[in-house]
C-alpha positions as CSV (number, residue, x, y, z in Angstrom):
1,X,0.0,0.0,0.0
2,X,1.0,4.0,-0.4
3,X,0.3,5.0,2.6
4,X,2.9,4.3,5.0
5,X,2.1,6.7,8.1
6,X,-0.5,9.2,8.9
7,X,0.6,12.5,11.0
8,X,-1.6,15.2,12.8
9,X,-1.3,18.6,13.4
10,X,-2.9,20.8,15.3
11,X,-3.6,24.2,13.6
12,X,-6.0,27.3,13.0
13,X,-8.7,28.0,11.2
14,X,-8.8,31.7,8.9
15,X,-11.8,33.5,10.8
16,X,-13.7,32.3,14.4
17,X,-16.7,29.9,15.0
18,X,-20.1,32.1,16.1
19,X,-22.9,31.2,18.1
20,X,-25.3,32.2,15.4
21,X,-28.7,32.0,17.4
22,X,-27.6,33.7,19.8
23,X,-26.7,36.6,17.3
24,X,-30.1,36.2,15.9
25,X,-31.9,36.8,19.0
26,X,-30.2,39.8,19.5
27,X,-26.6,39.8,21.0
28,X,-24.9,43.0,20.8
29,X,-21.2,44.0,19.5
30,X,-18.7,45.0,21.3
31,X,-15.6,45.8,19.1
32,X,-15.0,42.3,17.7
33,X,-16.7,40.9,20.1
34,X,-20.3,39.4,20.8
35,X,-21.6,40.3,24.2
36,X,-24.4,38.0,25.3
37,X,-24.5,34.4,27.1
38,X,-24.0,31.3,24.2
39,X,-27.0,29.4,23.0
40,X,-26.3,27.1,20.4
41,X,-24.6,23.5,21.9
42,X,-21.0,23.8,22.9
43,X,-20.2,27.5,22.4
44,X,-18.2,28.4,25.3
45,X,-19.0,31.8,24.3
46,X,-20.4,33.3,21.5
47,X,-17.3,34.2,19.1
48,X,-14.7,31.0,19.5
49,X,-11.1,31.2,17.3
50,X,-11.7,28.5,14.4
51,X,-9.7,25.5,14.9
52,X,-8.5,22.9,12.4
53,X,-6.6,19.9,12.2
54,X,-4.7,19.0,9.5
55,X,-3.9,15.1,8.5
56,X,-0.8,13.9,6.6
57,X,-0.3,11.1,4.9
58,X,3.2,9.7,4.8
59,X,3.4,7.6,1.1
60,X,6.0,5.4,0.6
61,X,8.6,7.5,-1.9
62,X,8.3,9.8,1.8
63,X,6.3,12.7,0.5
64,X,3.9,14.0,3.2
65,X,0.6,15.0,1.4
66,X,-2.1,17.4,3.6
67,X,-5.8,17.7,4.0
68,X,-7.1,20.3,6.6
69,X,-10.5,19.4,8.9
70,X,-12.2,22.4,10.5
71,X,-16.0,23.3,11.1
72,X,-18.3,26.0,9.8
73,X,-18.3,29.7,11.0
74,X,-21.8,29.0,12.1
75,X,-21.7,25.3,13.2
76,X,-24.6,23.7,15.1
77,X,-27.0,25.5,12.9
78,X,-29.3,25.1,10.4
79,X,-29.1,21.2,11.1
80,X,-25.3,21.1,10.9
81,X,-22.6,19.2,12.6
82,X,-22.0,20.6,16.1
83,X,-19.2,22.8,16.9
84,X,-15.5,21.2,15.8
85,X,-13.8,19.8,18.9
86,X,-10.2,19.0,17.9
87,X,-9.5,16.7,20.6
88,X,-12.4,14.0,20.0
89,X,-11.7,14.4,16.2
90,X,-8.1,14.1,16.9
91,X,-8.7,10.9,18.6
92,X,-11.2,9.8,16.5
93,X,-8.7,10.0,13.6
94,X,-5.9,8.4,15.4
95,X,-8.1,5.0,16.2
96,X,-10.5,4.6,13.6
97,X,-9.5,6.5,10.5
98,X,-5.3,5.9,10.4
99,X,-5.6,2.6,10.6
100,X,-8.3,2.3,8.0
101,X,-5.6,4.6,5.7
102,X,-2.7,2.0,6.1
103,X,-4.8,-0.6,4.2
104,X,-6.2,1.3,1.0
105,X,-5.0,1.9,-2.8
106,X,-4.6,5.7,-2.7
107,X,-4.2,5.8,-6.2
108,X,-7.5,4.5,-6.5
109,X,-9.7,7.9,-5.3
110,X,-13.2,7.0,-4.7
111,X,-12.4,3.5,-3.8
112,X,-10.3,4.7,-0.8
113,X,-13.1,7.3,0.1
114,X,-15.5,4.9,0.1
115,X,-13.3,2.4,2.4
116,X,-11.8,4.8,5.2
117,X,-15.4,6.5,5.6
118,X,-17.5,3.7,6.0
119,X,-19.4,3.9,9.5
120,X,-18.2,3.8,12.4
121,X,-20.4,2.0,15.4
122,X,-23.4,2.0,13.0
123,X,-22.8,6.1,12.5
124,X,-21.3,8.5,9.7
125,X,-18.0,9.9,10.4
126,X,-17.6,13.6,11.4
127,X,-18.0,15.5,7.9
128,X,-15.7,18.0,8.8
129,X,-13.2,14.8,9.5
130,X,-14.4,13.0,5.7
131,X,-13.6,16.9,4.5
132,X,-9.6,16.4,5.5
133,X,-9.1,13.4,5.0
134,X,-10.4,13.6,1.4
135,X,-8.4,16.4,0.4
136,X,-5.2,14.4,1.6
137,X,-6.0,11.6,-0.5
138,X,-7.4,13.4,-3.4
139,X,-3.5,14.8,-3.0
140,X,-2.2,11.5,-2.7
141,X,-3.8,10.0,-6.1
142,X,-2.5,13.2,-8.1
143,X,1.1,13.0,-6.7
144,X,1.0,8.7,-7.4
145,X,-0.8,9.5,-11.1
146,X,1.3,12.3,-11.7
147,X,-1.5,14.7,-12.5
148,X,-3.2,18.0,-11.0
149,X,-6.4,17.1,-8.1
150,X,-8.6,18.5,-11.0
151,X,-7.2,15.3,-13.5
152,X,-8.0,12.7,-11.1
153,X,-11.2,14.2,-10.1
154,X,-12.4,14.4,-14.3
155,X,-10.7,10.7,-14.3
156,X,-13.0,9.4,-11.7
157,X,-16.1,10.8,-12.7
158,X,-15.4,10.8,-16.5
159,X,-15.3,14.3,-17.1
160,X,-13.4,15.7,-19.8
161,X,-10.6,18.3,-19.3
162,X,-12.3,21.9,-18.3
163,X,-11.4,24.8,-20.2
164,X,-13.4,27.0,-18.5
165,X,-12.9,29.4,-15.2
166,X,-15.1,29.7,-12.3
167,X,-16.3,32.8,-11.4
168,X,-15.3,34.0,-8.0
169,X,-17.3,35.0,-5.5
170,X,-15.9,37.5,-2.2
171,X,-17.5,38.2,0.8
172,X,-17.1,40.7,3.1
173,X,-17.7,40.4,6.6
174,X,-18.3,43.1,8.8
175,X,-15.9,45.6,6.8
176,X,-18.4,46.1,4.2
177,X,-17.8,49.8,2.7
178,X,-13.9,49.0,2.2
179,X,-14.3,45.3,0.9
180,X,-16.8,46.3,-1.1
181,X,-14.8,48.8,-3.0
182,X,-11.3,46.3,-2.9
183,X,-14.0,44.2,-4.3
184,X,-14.6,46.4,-7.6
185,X,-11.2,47.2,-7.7
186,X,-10.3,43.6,-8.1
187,X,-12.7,43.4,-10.7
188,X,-14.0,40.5,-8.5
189,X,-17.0,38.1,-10.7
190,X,-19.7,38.1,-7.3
191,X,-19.5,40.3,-4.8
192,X,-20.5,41.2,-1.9
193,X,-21.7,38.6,0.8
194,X,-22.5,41.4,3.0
195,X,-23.3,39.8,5.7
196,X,-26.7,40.6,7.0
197,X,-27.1,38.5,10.1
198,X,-29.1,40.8,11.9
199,X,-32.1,43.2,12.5
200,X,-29.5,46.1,12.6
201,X,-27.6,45.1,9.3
202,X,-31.3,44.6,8.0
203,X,-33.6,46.8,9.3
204,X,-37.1,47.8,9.6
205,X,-39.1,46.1,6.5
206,X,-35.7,45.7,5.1
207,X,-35.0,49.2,4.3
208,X,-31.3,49.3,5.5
209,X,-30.5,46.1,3.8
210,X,-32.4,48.0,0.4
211,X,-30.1,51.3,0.4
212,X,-27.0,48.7,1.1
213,X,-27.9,47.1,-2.1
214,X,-28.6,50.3,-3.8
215,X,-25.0,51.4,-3.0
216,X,-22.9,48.6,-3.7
217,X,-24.6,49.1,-7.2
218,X,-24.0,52.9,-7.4
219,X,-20.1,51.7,-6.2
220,X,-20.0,49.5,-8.7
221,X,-20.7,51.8,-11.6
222,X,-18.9,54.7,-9.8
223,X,-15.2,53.1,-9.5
224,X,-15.6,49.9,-11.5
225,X,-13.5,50.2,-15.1
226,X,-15.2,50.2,-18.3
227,X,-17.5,46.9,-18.7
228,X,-17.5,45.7,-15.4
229,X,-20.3,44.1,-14.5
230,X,-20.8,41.5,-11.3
231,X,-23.2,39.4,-10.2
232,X,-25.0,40.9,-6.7
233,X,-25.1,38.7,-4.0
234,X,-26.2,38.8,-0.5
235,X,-26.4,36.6,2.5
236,X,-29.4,37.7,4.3
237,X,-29.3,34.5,6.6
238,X,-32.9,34.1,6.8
239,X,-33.6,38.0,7.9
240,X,-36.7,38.6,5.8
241,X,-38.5,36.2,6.8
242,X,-37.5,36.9,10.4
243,X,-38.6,40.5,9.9
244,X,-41.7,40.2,7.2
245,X,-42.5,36.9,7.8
246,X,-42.5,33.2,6.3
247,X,-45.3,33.5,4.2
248,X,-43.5,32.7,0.3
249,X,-45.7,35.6,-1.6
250,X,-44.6,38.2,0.8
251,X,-41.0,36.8,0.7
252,X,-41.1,36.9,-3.4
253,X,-42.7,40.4,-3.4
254,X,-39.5,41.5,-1.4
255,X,-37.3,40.0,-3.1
256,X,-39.0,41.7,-6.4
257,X,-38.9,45.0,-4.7
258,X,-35.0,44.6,-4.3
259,X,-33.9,43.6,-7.3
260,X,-36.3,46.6,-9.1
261,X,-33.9,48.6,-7.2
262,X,-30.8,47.4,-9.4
263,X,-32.3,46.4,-12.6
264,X,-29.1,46.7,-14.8
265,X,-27.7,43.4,-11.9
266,X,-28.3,40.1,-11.5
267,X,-29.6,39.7,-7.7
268,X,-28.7,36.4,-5.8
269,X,-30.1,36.2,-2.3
270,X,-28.8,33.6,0.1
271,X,-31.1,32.1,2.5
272,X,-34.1,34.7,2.3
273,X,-36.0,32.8,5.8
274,X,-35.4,29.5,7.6
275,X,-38.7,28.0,7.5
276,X,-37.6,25.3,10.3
277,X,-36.6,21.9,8.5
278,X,-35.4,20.5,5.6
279,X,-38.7,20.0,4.4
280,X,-40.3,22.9,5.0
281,X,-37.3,24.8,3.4
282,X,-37.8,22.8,0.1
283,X,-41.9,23.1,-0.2
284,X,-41.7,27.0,0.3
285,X,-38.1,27.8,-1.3
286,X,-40.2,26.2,-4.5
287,X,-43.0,28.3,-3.6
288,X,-40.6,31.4,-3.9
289,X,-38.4,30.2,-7.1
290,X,-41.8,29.8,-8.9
291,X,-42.9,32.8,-8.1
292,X,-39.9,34.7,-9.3
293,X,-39.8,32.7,-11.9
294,X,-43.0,33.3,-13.6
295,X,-42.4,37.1,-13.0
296,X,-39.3,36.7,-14.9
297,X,-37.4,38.6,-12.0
298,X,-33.5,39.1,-12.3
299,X,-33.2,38.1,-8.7
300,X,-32.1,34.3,-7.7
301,X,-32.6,32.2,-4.5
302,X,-29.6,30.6,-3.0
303,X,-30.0,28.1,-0.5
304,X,-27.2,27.4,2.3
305,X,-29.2,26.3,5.9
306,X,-31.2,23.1,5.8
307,X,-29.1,22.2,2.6
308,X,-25.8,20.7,4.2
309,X,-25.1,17.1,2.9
310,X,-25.4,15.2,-0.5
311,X,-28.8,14.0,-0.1
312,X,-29.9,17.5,1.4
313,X,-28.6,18.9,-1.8
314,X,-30.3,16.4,-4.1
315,X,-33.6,16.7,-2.9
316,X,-33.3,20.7,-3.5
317,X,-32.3,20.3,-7.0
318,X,-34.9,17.4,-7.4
319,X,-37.6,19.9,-6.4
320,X,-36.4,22.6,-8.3
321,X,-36.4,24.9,-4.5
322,X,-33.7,27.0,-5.4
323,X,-31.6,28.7,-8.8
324,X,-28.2,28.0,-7.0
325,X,-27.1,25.5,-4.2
326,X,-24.7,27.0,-1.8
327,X,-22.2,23.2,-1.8
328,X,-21.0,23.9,1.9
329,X,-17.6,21.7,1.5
330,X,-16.8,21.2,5.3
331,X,-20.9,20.4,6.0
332,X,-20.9,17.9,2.6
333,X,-18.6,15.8,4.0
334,X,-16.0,14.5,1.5
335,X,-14.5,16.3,-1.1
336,X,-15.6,13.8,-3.6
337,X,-19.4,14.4,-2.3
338,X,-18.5,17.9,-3.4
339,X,-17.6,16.9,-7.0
340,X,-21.2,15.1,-7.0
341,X,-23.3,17.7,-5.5
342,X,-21.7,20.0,-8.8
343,X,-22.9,17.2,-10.8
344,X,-26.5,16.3,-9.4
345,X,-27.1,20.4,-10.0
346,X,-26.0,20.2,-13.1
347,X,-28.2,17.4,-13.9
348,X,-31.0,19.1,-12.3
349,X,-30.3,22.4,-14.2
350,X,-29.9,24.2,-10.8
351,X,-27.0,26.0,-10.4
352,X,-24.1,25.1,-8.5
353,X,-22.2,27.5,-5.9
354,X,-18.9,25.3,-4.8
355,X,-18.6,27.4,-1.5
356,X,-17.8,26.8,1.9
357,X,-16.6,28.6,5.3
358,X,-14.3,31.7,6.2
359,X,-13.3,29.3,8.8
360,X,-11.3,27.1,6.6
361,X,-7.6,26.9,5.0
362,X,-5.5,27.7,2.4
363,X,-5.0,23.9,1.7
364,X,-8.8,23.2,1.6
365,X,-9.2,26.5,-0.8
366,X,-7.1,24.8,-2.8
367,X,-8.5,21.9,-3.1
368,X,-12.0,23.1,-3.6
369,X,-10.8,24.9,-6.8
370,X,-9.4,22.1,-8.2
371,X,-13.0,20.3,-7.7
372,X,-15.0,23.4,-8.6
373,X,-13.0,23.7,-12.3
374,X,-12.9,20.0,-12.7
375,X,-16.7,19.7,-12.4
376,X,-17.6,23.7,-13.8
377,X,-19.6,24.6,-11.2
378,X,-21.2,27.9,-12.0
379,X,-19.3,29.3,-9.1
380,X,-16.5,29.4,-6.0
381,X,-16.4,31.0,-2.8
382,X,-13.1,32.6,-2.4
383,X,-11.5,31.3,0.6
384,X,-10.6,31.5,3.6
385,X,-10.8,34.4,6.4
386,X,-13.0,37.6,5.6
387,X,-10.6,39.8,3.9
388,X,-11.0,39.6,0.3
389,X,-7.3,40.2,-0.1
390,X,-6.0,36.9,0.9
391,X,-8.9,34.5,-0.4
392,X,-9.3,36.5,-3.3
393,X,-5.5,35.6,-4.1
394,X,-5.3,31.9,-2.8
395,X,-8.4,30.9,-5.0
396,X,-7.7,33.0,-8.1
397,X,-3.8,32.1,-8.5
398,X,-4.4,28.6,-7.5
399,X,-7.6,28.5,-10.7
400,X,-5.2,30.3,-12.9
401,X,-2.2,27.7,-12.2
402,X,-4.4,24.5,-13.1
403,X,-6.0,26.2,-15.6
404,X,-2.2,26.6,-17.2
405,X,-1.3,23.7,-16.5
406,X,-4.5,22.3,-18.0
407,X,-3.8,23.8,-21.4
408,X,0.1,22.9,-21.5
409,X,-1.5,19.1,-20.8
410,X,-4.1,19.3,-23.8
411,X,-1.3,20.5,-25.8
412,X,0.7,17.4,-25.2
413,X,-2.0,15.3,-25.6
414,X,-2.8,16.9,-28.9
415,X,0.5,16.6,-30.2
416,X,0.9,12.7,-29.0
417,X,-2.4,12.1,-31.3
């Protein structure tokens, strides 16, 4: 076998874990901080530094290959794995998962996936564990095959060599006036996030959140260069219907209202109310999507809470409750799951956001480029941290390098035929 030794480090995640009920119901800011007492299932308090843990896989020509494990900025919600405690996953790793990585081909991707995640005591693996684990051996099958992650990853799913980049999509965080304009600057594909997790970001009736959109268009066309034009998108995090309520109409006649107030953009809003369960998000996201749809609005639905894992995903894109799927990597699980959620949109013709968490790493940005090109998704979060600067670099050099490396490989290829 390949795999000769498997190593763990303790490391750091790019942004902080939040206690996101609690934020919703209120709890104030202080500086950086959130003042208020946790809520949400193993928040100590209600702002915790991300942690990660990366895993290495010792192969037997000695090169070490990485993946990185960490959870979601706002874990424990929206029917996701609870907060990431480094310890248990650390031992966890060390007793079930090492010893199942000692005894696989790991130049045979899915087929070790499939091995070293089967279920342990009758239960899935942590999917922020199968997230780490599969990027290391997604790195291990391109250094034994020679190839980029994006090659194996069209070799195992039979997809032919992409030619085509991903748009990128920043977000901003709390720093929304000076992202938003390093943003335009950058000439960045989606922008802005924007981060509207509560009342005070959103408003009464929405009106703050309106005049927020209405500016970052007026930015746009004020310092933007000559034929710039982005996709709008905004993370409302279930705001309108927290502040208009969760009847769909009255959610679709917002939404309607919004994007009449940019008409020359494309509108994406993420997670427009949290209706309670998966099931409940799919009926009424449809309800919504339909109603946009036969109004022949500009504006788009993007789902993210109650959508976490594969089958979560599929049933969205089955139902047709949503234009674009927010693929939360560190919530799908493995990496590979990623590469199928792209695919089960694009067989659904729902479109496919390969995104993920401020919370993660430069190593798992990386990887999730090499799965968003492979696949085409119709869009990548850049990643990680909320400064635009740093993901916006990671994710954009790292598409730019495959994508040359892609072309310098079709070349050979042409030339051998």
């Amino acid at each position: 076998m390949q795999i000769k030794d498997v190593l763990l480090a303790l490391g750091n995640g790019a942004f902080f874990y939040d206690d996101q009920a609690a934020i919703r119901f209120g709890a104030t800011q202080d500086g950086f901080l959130y003042v208020g007492e946790p809520i949400t299932p193993g928040f100590a308090s209600l702002r915790v530094p991300a942690s990660s843990l990366s895993v290495g896989l010792v192969l037997t020509d000695d090169t070490v290959v990485w993946g990185d494990m960490m959870g979601v900025q706002y874990s424990g919600a929206g029917g996701r794995d609870p907060l990431f405690e480094t310890a248990q996953i650390s031992d966890l790793t060390s007793r079930v998962v090492a010893p199942r990585l000692l005894d696989v081909d790991a130049s045979l991707y899915l087929d070790a996936c499939a091995k070293v995640f089967e279920p342990f005591e009758q239960e899935r693996l942590p999917l922020a564990l199968e997230y780490g684990v599969s990027q290391a051996l997604l790195r291990a099958a391109a250094h034994l095959q020679r190839a980029t992650m994006a090659e194996v990853v069209c070799a195992e799913f039979d997809l032919p060599l992409p030619t085509r980049r991903v748009p990128i999509y920043c977000q901003s965080g709390d720093a929304r006036e000076v992202n938003v304009d390093k943003m335009i600057l950058k000439a960045v594909d989606v922008l802005p996030h924007g981060l509207i997790n509560s009342r005070q970001k959103f408003g009464v009736n929405g009106q703050t959140f309106v005049e927020f959109v209405r500016w970052v268009a007026t930015r746009t066309r004020k310092i933007g260069r000559p034929g710039y034009h982005p996709v709008l998108h905004f993370d409302v995090y279930g705001w309108i219907g927290q502040e208009i309520g969760l009847e769909p109409q009255r959610i679709a006649d917002f939404i309607c209202k919004v994007a009449d107030t940019v008409p020359d953009f494309t509108l994406n809003i993420e997670s427009p109310a949290d209706f309670g369960s998966t099931q409940a998000q799919i009926e009424n996201y449809a309800k919504i999507v339909l109603i946009l749809d036969n109004r022949g609005s500009s504006a788009r639905i993007v789902v993210d809470e109650r959508c976490n894992t594969l089958e979560d995903i599929r049933l969205f894109a089955e139902a047709k409750a949503t234009h674009l799927v927010q693929i939360k990597t560190p919530d799908v699980g493995s990496i590979a799951d990623t590469a199928r959620a792209v695919l089960i949109c694009k067989a659904n013709q729902v479109g496919a956001y390969v995104g993920g968490s401020c919370t993660e790493t430069d190593l798992s940005a990386r990887a999730s480029v090499h799965v968003s090109v492979a696949t085409q998704a119709d869009m990548m979060l850049a990643k990680p941290g909320m400064g635009v600067d740093e993901a916006f670099s990671i994710v954009g050099n790292e598409q730019n390098r495959l994508l040359a490396m892609l072309t310098r490989r079709r070349a050979q290829n042409e030339n051998v035929g």
